[in-house]
Structures are given as structure tokens and as C-alpha cells.
C-alpha positions in Angstrom: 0.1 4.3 19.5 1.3 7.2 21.1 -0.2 8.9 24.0 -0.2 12.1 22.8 -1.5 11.5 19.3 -5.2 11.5 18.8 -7.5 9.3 17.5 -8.1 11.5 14.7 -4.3 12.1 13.8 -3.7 8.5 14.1 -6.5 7.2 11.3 -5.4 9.9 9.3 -1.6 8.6 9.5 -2.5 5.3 8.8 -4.5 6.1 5.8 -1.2 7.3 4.7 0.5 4.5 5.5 -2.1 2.6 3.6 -1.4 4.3 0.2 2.1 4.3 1.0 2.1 0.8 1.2 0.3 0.3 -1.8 3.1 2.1 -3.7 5.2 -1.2 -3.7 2.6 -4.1 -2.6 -0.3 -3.1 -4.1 -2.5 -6.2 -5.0 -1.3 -7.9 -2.3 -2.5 -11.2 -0.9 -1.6 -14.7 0.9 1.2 -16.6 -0.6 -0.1 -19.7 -0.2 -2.2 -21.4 -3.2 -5.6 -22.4 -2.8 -8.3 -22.9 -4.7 -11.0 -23.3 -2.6 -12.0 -21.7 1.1 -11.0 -25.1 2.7 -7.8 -25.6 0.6 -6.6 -22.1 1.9 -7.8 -23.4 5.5 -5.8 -26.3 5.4 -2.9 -24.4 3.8 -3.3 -22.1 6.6 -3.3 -24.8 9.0 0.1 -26.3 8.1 1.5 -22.7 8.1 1.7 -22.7 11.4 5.7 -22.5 12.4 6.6 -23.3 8.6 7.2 -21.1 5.9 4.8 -20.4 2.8 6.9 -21.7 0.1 6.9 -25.0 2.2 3.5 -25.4 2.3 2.9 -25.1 -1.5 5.2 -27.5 -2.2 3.6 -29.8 0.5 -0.2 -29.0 -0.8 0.4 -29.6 -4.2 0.4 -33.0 -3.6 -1.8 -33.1 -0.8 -4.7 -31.3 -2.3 -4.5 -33.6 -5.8 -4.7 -36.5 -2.9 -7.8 -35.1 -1.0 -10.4 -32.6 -3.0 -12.8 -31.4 -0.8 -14.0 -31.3 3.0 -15.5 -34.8 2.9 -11.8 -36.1 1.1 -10.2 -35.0 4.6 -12.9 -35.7 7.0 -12.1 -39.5 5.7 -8.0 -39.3 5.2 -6.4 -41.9 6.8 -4.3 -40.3 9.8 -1.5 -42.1 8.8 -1.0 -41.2 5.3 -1.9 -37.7 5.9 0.3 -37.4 8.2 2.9 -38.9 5.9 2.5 -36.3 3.9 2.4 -33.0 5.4 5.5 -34.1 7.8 7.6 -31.4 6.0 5.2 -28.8 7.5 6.2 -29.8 11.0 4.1 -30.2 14.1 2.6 -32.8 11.6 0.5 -35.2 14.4 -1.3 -32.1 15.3 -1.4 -30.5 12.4 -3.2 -33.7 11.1 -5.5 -33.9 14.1 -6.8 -30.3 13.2 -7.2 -31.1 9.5 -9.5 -34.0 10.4 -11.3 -32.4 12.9 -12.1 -29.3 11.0 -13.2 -31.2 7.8 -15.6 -32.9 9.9 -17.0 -30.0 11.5 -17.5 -28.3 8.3 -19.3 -31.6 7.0 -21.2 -32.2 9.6 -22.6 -28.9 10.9 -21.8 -26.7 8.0 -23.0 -28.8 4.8 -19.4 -29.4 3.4 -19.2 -25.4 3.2 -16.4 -23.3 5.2 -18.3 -20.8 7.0 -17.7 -17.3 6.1 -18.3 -15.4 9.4 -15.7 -15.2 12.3 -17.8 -16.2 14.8 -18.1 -19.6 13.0 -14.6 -19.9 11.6 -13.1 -19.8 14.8 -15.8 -22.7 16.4 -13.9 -24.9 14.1 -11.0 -27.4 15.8 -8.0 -25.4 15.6 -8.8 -22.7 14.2 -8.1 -19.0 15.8 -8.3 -15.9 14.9 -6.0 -15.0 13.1 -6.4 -18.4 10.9 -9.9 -17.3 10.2 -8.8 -13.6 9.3 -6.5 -15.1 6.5 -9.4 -17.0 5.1 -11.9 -13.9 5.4 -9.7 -12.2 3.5 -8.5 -14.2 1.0 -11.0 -16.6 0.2 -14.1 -14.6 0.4 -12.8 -11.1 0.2 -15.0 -10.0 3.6 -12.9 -7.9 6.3 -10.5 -9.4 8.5 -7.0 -8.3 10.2 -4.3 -11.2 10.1 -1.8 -10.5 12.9 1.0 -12.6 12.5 4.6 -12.0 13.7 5.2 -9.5 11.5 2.4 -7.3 12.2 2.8 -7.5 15.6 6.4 -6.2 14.5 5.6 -3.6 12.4 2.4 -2.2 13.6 4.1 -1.4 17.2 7.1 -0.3 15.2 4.4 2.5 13.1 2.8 3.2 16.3 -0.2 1.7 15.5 -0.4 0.1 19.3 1.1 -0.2 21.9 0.2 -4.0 22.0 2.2 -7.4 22.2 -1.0 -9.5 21.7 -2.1 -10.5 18.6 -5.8 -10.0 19.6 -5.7 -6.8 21.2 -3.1 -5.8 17.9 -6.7 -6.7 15.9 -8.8 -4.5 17.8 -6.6 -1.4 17.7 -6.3 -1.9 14.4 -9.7 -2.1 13.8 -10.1 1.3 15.2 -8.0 3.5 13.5 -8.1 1.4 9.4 -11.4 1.3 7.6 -12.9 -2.0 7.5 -12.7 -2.1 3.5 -8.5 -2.5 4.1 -8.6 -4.8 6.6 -7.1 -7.7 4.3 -5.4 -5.5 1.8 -3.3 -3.8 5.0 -3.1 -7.3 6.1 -1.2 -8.9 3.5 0.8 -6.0 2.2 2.7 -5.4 6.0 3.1 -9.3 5.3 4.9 -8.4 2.5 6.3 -5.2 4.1 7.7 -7.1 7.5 9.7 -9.7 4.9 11.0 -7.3 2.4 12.0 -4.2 4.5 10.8 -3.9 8.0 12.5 -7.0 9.2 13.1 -8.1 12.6 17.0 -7.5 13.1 18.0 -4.7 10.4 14.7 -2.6 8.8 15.8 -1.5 5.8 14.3 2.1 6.7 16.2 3.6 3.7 14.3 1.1 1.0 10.8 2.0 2.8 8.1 3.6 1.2 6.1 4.4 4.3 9.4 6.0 6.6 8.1 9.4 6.8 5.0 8.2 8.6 7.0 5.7 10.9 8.2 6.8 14.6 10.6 4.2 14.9 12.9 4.9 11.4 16.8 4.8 12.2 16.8 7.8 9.6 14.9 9.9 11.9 17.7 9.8 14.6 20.8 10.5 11.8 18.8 13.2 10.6 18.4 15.1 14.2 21.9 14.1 14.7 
């Protein structure tokens, strides 16, 4: 976020970067399957340090295994931990999964809560956990900052930020709330595909003209 560029410039810029997005990752969501609000909690859980594709593979098993809240509220530790090891951090990991399955039966009716405020009461589970499931689950707004929003957003000149919560509520200034999840998930998509962490691919980007940091910008002054 730039000093010198107003509030007022700055939502206008990233409505543009909005639909510019959308040119190549419209549609966009999470990549890891679910079929229920506490499947995608659980999947979100063991994405923690481990990559999407990983988790699928681990949850296809895991969620013919255990069905609903009440399955995982009852899992043997053991066993579950057997077999989400692949997913890493898997004591933990475990521990959470229990814990918030019991929460969820015991003060929410077997139902994941679909408010923020009660998401993130939930053992293990933080913001930006709760944002995914928003989101994704039950299509209400949330902003998922993960590693490569925090990336890409300061890259854009979205904020000046390095924490993920005060990346949220910059964000949450300057996008309207109906593209909280949609802007979510695309720069997901965006950070992994083009904007990467050691070489963006600033040629391939949809969204460069918009974006303070492109390499082009420099070669083209130059």
C-alpha cells in the first residue's frame, strides 16, 4: 500500500486486479475435496505445512473411515494418527481433529458453525482456517491469508503488512466483501502459477499492468 496512493485509487486498482484475475482463475476455489463443512475443516487442518494434493490423497481414506463430527470426536488417537502421518505434524494434527469434533458435538449440535467468531473458538483453529471454510463451505465472506497472499498482496501493493491478520484487515478495506473468497483462492492460484516466490513470471501475468513490483516495469524504463 503506497503512501501516496489514496484510499480511493487503491479500491479502484484492486477492482481491476479483481477482474484481471478472473481472466485466468475465474471460478476459483480450494483444492482440497470435501464434502461437508467439517470434512473441509479437517482437510484444512492437515494442510497445515503439507501440500493440497497430499491431503486428498490422505482424506480419501480418512473420510470413508470417519463420516461425520461424532465419527472423529470417537477415533481412536492411534489409528487416526496412523493415518494422516503423511500430512506431517500428525500427533498434533490429530490432537486438533479430536478436539474440534468434540467441540462441534458438544456445544454446536454436530454442526460446524458458520460465523468467525465461533469458527475460531474451536481447538486449533485460526483465522485463516476459518476464512477457508467460510468461503468454501458456506460461500459467506472471508479472506484466507496464506503464504502466498502475504506474497503477492505486498507484491500488488495491497499492504504494507507481513502479518497475516493485519494482511486481512487491509484487505478488507479496499475489496468488497462479496470477493472476499473468490480473491482468496484465485491469488492461491495466482501465487502458484505465476507470482511465485523466487522467479514471478511477470511476462505470463494477467494482472502486471496493475502491479508496482513487475520486473517488466524496470526493462521498460530502462
Amino acid at each position: 500500500m503506497s503512501p501516496r496512493e489514496k484510499i480511493a485509487d487503491l479500491k479502484k486498482r484492486a477492482r481491476k486486479i479483481v477482474t484481471g484475475l478472473r481472466k485466468r482463475y475465474r471460478g476459483a476455489t480450494t483444492a482440497l475435496n470435501f464434502s461437508t463443512p467439517h470434512e473441509l475443516l479437517v482437510a484444512t487442518v492437515l494442510a497445515a505445512q503439507c501440500t493440497d494434493k497430499k491431503v486428498n490423497e490422505v482424506t480419501a481414506k480418512l473420510f470413508r473411515k470417519y463420516r461425520s463430527p461424532e465419527d472423529f470426536a470417537k477415533a481412536r488417537r492411534s489409528t487416526l494418527e496412523r493415518m494422516i502421518k503423511p500430512t506431517g505434524f500428525f500427533r498434533n494434527k490429530a490432537n486438533s481433529i479430536i478436539s474440534l469434533s468434540k467441540a462441534i458435538v458438544e456445544k454446536h449440535g454436530g454442526k460446524v458453525p458458520d460465523k468467525l467468531e465461533r469458527l475460531v473458538e474451536l481447538p486449533g483453529v485460526g483465522r485463516k482456517t476459518a476464512n477457508v471454510v467460510l468461503a468454501a463451505a458456506f460461500n459467506k465472506p472471508g479472506i484466507v491469508v496464506d503464504t502466498h497472499m502475504i506474497r503477492v498482496a505486498n507484491r500488488l501493493g495491497l499492504t504494507r503488512e507481513k502479518d497475516p491478520v493485519k494482511i486481512e484487515f487491509d484487505l478488507m478495506k479496499i475489496l468488497p466483501r462479496r470477493v472476499w473468497g473468490e480473491f482468496s483462492f484465485m491469488v492461491t492460484l495466482h501465487g502458484r502459477e505465476i507470482c511465485k516466490a523466487r522467479k514471478p513470471l511477470c511476462h505470463l501475468c494477467d494482472i502486471e499492468s496493475y502491479c508496482p513490483s513487475s520486473e517488466l516495469k524496470g526493462k521498460r524504463r530502462g
